[in-house]
C-alpha positions in Angstrom: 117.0 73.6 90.3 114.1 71.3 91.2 114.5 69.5 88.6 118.3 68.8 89.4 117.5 67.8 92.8 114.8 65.4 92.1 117.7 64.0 89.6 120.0 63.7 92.4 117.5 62.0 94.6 116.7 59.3 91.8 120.2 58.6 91.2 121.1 58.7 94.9 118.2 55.9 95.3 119.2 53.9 92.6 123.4 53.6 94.2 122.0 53.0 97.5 120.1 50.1 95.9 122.5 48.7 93.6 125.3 48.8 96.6 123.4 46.0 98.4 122.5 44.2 94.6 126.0 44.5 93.7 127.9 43.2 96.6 130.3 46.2 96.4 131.1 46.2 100.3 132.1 42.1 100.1 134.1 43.0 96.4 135.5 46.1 98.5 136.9 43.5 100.6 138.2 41.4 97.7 139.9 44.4 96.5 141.7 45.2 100.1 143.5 41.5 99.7 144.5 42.6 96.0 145.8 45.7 96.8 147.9 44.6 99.5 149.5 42.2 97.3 150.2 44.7 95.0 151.3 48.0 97.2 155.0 47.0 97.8 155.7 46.2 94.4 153.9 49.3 93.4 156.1 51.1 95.8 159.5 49.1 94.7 158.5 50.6 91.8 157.9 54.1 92.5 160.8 54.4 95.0 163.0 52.8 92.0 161.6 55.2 89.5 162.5 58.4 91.7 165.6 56.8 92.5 166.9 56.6 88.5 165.4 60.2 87.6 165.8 62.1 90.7 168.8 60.2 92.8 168.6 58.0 95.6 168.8 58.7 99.1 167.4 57.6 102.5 166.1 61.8 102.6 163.8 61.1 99.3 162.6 57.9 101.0 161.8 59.4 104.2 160.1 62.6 102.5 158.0 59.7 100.4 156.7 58.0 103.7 156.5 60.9 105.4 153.9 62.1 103.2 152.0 58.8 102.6 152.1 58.9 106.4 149.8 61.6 106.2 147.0 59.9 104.9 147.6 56.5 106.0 147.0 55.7 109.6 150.0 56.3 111.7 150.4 52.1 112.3 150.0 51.4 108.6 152.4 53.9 107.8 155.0 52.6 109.9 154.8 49.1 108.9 155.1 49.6 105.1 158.4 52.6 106.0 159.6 49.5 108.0 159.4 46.8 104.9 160.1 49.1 102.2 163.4 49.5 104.4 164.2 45.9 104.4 163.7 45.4 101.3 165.8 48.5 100.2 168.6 47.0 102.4 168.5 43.6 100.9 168.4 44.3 97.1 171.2 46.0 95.4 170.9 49.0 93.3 170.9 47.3 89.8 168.4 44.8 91.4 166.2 47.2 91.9 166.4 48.4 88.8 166.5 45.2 86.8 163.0 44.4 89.0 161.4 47.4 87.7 159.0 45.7 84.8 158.2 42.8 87.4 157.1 45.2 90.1 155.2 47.0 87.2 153.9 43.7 86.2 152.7 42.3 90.0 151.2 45.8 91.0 149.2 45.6 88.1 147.2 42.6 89.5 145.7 45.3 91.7 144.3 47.1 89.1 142.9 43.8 87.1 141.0 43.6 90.2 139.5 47.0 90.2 138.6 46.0 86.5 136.5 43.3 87.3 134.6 44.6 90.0 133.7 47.7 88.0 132.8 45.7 85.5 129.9 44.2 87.7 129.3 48.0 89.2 128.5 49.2 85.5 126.4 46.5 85.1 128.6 44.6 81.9 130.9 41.4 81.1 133.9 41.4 80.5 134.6 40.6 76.9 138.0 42.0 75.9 141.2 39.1 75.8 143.4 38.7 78.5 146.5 39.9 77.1 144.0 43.3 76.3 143.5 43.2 79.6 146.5 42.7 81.4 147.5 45.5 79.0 144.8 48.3 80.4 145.9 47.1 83.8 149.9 47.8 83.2 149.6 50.9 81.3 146.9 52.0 83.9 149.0 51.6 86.9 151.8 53.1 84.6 149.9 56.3 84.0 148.7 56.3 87.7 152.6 56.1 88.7 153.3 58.7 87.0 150.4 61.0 88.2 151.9 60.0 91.8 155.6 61.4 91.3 154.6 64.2 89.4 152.4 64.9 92.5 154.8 64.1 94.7 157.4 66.5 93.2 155.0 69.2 94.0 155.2 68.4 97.4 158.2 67.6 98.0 159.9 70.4 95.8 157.1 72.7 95.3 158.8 75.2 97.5 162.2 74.9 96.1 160.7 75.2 92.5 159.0 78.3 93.7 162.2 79.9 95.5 164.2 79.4 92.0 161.6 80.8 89.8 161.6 83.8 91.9 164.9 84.5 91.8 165.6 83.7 88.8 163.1 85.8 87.1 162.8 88.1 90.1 159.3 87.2 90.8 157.8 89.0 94.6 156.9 86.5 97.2 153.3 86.9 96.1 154.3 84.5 93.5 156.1 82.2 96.4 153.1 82.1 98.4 150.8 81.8 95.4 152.5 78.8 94.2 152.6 77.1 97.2 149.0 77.5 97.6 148.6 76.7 94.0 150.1 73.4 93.9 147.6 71.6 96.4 144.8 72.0 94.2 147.1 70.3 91.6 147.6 67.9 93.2 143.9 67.6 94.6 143.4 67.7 90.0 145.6 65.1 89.4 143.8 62.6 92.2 140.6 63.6 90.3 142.1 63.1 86.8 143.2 59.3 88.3 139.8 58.1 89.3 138.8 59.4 86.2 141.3 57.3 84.2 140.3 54.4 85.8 136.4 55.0 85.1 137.0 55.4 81.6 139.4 52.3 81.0 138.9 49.8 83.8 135.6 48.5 83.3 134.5 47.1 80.0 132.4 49.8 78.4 132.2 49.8 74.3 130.3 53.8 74.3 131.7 56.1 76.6 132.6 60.1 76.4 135.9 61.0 77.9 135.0 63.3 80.9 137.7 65.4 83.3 135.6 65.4 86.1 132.7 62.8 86.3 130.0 62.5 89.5 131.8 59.7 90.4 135.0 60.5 90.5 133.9 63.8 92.5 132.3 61.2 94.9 135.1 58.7 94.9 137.8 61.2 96.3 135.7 63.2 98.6 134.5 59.5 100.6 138.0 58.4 100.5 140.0 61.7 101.4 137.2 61.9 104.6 136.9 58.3 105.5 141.1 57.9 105.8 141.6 61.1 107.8 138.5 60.2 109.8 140.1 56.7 110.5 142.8 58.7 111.4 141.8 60.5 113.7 139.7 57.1 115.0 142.9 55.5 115.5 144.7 58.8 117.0 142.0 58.6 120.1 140.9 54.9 119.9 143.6 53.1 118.8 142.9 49.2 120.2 143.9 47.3 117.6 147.5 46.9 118.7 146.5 46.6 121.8 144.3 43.6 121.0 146.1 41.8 118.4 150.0 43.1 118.7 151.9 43.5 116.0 149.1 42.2 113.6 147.3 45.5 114.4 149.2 47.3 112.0 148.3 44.6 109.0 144.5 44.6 110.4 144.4 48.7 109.8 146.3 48.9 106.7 143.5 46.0 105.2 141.0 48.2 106.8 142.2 51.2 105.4 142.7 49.5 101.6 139.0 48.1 102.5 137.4 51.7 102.7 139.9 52.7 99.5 138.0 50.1 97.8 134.5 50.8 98.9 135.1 54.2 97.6 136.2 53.4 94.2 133.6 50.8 93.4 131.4 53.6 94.9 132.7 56.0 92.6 131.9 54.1 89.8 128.4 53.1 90.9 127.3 56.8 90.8 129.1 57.1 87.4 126.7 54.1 86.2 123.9 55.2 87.6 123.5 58.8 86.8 124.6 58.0 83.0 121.7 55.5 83.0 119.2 58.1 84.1 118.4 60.9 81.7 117.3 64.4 82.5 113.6 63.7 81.7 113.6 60.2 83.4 112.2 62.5 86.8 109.7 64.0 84.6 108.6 60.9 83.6 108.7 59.1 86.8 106.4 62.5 88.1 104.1 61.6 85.3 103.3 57.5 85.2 102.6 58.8 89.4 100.3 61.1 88.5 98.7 58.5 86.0 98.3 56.0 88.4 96.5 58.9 91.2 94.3 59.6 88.7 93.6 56.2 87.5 93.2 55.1 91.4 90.7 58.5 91.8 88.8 57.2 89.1 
């Protein structure tokens, strides 16, 4: 248990150093303008996705921003329900559709980003082509689009699921209840299981071991899922952004809010760098070249 905690300490030295080395705060900030870029047609696509497999309908749309509203800041969330309106209104059905692949395409750019500023929180260069590349970066966002509907079905039709198992199989409301409860951790598994995806193929690393759960990834989501509910909450009692810039408020938060989104992945994947670079008798070691150089200094 010592031993562990003196592990801990080491690595939690060694991220708090190579945040400041590595620029991650500024490259957080890089990341904000990339992702901003990339979150409507990463929504075209998701609401165009949902649309062909589930139906369309302003109800599915609402339910969508209704729960991204729930993590967003209240602003944000009603400036991108506003454009993705207007630019639901003005395309067409087969429009949509027929833009899926470029929407895939331009929300990828997001995740090239992420790509490059991992590969300077893992400490490597980038030596894979640019057609590999922009490969990783589709498929990622792919894989990660597909992680959100399936998590969105929960939500949204978690309960409704749960009702017809029940009475289809006759199942008490234990069952009900239970899977209601059930599906948040899901959901909380498959946010884990994305930052996990993009640790493993994002940055450039030859020699890797395909983990679940990693430190980092632990890390990531618990900084992100407490520093947007606490911005929240900022906003909900000290809300002076619109007051001071008007309707550029909302733009300001959402850029803040994909600014601490960013911090936290390239955060994420500093710990994940750093704790694989330490091994479990680097403490003991560091415990022993001390005591060498008391001893040497008593001598």
């Amino acid at each position: 248990m010592m031993a562990r905690a003196g592990r801990v300490r080491v690595v939690a030295k060694k991220v708090w150093a190579d945040i400041g080395k590595d620029e991650i705060f500024g490259r957080a900030a890089q990341l904000s303008y990339y992702f901003l870029l990339a979150l409507f047609p990463l929504l075209l696509f998701l609401t165009s996705v949902i649309g062909l497999i589930i139906g369309s309908g302003t109800g599915l749309r609402h339910s969508l921003f209704n729960y991204l509203g729930k993590v967003l800041p209240s602003s944000a969330s009603d400036l991108i329900s506003a454009t993705m309106l207007e630019v639901s209104s003005a395309s067409g059905g087969g429009k949509i559709s027929f833009g899926i692949l470029a929407a895939l395409w331009a929300a990828s750019n997001g995740m090239g980003a992420i790509s490059d500023s991992l590969n300077v929180a893992y400490h490597v260069k980038e030596t894979r082509s640019w057609w590999k590349l922009r490969l990783i970066a589709v498929g990622l966002t792919l894989v990660l689009a597909i992680l959100i509907i399936s998590a969105l079905a929960l939500v949204l039709s978690g309960g409704k699921i749960a009702d017809f198992l029940a009475g289809h199989f006759g199942f008490s409301e234990v069952f009900t209840l239970g899977w209601k409860v059930l599906q948040w951790p899901i959901v909380l598994a498959f946010l884990l299981l994305a930052f996990a995806l993009i640790y493993y193929w994002a940055p450039d690393l030859a020699d890797q071991d395909w983990k679940w759960i990693t430190p980092g990834s632990v890390i990531a989501v618990a900084i992100w899922l407490l520093v947007s509910f606490g911005f929240r909450l900022y906003l909900h009692y000290f809300d002076s952004y619109s007051k001071t810039y008007g309707s550029l408020g909302a733009v300001i938060i959402l850029m803040l809010w994909f600014y601490f989104t960013g911090a936290a992945i390239l955060i994420g994947g500093e710990v994940n760098s750093d704790s694989e670079d330490i091994t479990p008798h680097e403490g003991d070691l560091a415990a022993k070249e001390k005591g060498e150089k008391t001893r040497d200094k008593n001598t």
